[in-house]
C-alpha positions as CSV (number, residue, x, y, z in Angstrom):
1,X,-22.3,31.5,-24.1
2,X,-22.9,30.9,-27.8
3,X,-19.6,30.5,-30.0
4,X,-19.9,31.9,-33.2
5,X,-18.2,30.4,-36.3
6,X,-17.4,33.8,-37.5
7,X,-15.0,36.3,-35.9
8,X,-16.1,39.6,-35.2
9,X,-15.1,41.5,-38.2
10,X,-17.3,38.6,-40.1
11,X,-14.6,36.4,-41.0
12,X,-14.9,32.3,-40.7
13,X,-12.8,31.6,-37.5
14,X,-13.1,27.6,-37.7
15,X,-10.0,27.0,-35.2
16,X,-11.0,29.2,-32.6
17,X,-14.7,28.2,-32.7
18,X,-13.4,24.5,-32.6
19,X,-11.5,25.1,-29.8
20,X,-13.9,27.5,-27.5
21,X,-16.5,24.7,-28.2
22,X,-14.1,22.0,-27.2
23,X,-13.2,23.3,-23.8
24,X,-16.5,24.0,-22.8
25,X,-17.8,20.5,-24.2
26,X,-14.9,18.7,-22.7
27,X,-14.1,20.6,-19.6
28,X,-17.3,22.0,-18.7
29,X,-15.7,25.1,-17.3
30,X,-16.2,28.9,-17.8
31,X,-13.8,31.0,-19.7
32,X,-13.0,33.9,-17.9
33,X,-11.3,37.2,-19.3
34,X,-8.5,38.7,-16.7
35,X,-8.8,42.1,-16.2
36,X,-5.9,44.1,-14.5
37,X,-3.3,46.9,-14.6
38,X,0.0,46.1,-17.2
39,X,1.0,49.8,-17.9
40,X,2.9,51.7,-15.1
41,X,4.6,48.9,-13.5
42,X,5.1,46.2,-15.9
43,X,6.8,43.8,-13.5
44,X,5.2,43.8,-10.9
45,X,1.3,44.3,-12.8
46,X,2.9,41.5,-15.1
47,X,2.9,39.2,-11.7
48,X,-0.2,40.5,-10.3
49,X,-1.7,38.9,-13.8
50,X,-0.2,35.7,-13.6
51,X,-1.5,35.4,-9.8
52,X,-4.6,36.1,-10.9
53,X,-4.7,33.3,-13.8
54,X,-3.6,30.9,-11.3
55,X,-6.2,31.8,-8.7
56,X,-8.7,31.6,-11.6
57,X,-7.5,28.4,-12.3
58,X,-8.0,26.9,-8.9
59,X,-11.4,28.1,-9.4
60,X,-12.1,25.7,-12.6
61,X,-12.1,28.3,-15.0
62,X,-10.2,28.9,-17.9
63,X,-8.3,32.3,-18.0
64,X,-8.2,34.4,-20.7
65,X,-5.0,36.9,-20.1
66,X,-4.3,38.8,-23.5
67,X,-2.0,41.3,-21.4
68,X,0.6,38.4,-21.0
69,X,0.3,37.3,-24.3
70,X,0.4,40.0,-26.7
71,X,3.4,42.2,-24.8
72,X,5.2,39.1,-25.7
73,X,5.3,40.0,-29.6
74,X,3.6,43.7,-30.0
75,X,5.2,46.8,-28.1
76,X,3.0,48.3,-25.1
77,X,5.0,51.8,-25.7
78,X,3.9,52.1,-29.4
79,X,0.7,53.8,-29.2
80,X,-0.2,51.4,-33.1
81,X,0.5,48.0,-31.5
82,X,-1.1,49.1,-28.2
83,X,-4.0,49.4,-29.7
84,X,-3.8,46.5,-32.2
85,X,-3.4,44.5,-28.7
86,X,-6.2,46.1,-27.3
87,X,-8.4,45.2,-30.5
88,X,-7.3,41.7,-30.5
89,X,-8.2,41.6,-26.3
90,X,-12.1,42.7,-27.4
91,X,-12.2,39.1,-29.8
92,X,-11.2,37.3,-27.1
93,X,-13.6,39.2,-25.0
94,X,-16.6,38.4,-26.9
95,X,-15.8,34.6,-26.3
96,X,-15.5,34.4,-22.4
97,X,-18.6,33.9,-20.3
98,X,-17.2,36.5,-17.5
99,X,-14.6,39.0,-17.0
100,X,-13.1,39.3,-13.7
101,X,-12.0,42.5,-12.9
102,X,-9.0,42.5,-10.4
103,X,-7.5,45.1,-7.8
104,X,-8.6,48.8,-6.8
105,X,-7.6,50.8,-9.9
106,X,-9.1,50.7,-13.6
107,X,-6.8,51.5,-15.9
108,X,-7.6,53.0,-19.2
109,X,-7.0,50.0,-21.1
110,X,-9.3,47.9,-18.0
111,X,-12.0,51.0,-18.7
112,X,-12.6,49.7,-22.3
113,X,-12.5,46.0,-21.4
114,X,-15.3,46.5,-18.6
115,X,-17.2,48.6,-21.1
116,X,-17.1,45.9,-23.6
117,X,-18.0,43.4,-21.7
118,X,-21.0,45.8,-20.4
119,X,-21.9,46.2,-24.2
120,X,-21.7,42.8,-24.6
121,X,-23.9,41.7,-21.4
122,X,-21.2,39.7,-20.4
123,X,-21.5,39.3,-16.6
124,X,-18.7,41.0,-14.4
125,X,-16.9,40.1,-11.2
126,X,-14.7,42.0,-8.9
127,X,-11.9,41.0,-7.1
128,X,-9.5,42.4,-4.6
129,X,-5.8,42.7,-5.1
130,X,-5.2,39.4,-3.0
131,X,-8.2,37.8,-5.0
132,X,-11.1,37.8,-2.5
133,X,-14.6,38.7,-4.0
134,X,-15.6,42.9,-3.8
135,X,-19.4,42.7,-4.2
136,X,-21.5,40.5,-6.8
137,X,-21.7,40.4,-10.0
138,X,-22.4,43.1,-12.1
């Protein structure tokens, strides 16, 4: 993965380049984008996210979750923020060396992340529920 200096609306990103460039320089690990459900059932998707990040963790990578972050500050049930959230997701998608795709639906909002990251020949995984591989890479 090459980290641009720029974001993707053409704008100098300096702290974001800085620190993509920093983890992979200094950790030497992958950053991965989670993929999963949020809508529908938000508390129990919302833990089903975080057990993903933590099994993504014990596989030395660094997660990428924008569905726990942004519901924390923008509203899931405004149609507006939903997207802004989603928008701000496809930046952060751009700068991860995988998406991992996790359980057996795919939600709208997972729909446009894996066609992103197909647009952006950014190599896909798939995982079960419970974490365990479904198939290679895609």
């Amino acid at each position: 993965m090459t980290n641009s200096l720029y974001n993707s609306e053409g704008y100098k990103d300096p702290t974001a380049f800085e620190a993509l460039n920093n983890i992979e320089r200094e950790q030497k690990r992958k950053v991965v984008f989670i993929c999963s459900p949020f809508a529908g059932d938000i508390e129990g998707n919302t833990e089903r996210a975080k057990r993903y990040g933590r099994f993504a963790v014990t596989e030395r990578v660094v997660p990428i979750i924008p569905h726990l972050m942004y519901p924390q500050f923008l509203f899931d049930d405004d149609p507006a923020e939903r997207l802004l959230g989603i928008e701000m997701g496809m930046v952060l998608l751009t700068k991860c060396h995988e998406l991992w795709v996790f359980g057996g639906h795919i939600s709208s909002g997972m729909a446009v992340e894996i066609e992103e990251a197909k647009r952006q020949n950014i190599p896909i995984r798939y995982f079960t529920s419970s974490c365990k591989p479904r198939g290679g890479y895609r």
